[in-house]
C-alpha positions, 0 to 999 in steps of 0.5 A: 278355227272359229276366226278362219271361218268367220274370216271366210264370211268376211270374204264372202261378204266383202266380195257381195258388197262390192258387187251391189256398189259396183253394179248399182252405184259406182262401177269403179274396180278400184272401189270394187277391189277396195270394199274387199279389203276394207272388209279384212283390214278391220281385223288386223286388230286382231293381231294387235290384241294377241301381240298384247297378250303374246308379246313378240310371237305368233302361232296361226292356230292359237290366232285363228281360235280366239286363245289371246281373248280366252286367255286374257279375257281382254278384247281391244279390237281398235277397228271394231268401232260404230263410232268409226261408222258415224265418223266416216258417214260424216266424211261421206257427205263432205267429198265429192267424185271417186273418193266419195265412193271409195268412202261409201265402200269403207262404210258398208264393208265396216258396217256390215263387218260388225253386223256378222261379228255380232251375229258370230261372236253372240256378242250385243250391240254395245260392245262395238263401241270403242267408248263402251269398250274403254268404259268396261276396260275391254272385259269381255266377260263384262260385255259379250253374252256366253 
């Protein structure tokens, strides 16, 4: 149950950073409703990775404890991604009126996603680099301290 748990940090997180945007940046609910669910659409790579590993099927207890990454050794997490940040950081500076705030939602919820991954997961830095990843063919055992 440890990815219903770290879900629940997401949540708790994703509703704090909206309310910093909101209050001291941009008061927009729409902004503010969207830094939440940024903060949970990372994860929906999650379910790509156990459909990778269970093709077809899905068991909510076997999802929420990890077993797809403990079975294949394999994380893909396609979303997880600093290369992502720094793209989306580039795009900020580029628009303008509300949608520039809707983009500076999506980075500090990204950016803030992988932060408490890495503190939950005990994994480093590197691993939430989509070109670190691919280089070390998504091995866990390769790149995540245990």
């Amino acid at each position: 149950m440890k990815l219903f748990y770290t879900e629940l940090l997401h949540l708790l997180l994703s509703i704090i950073i909206a309310s910093i945007i909101y209050v001291f940046i941009y008061q927009s609910y729409l902004v503010f409703v969207f830094s939440i669910i940024w903060g949970f659409l990372i994860d929906l790579d999650h379910i790509i990775d156990f459909w990778l590993k269970y093709p077809f099927s899905f068991n909510l207890k076997d999802f929420f404890t990890g077993k797809q990454f403990k079975e294949s050794w394999k994380a893909y997490i396609l979303f997880h991604s600093w290369e992502y940040v720094i793209v989306w950081i580039i795009i900020f500076f580029w628009l303008k009126d509300d949608i520039k705030y809707l983009v500076l939602s999506l980075i500090c919820s990204l950016f803030m996603h992988i932060i408490l991954d890495i503190i939950t997961n005990k994994s480093n830095f590197t691993w939430y680099s989509i070109v670190n990843r691919i280089y070390n063919k998504f091995d866990l055992r390769v790149v995540c301290k245990k």
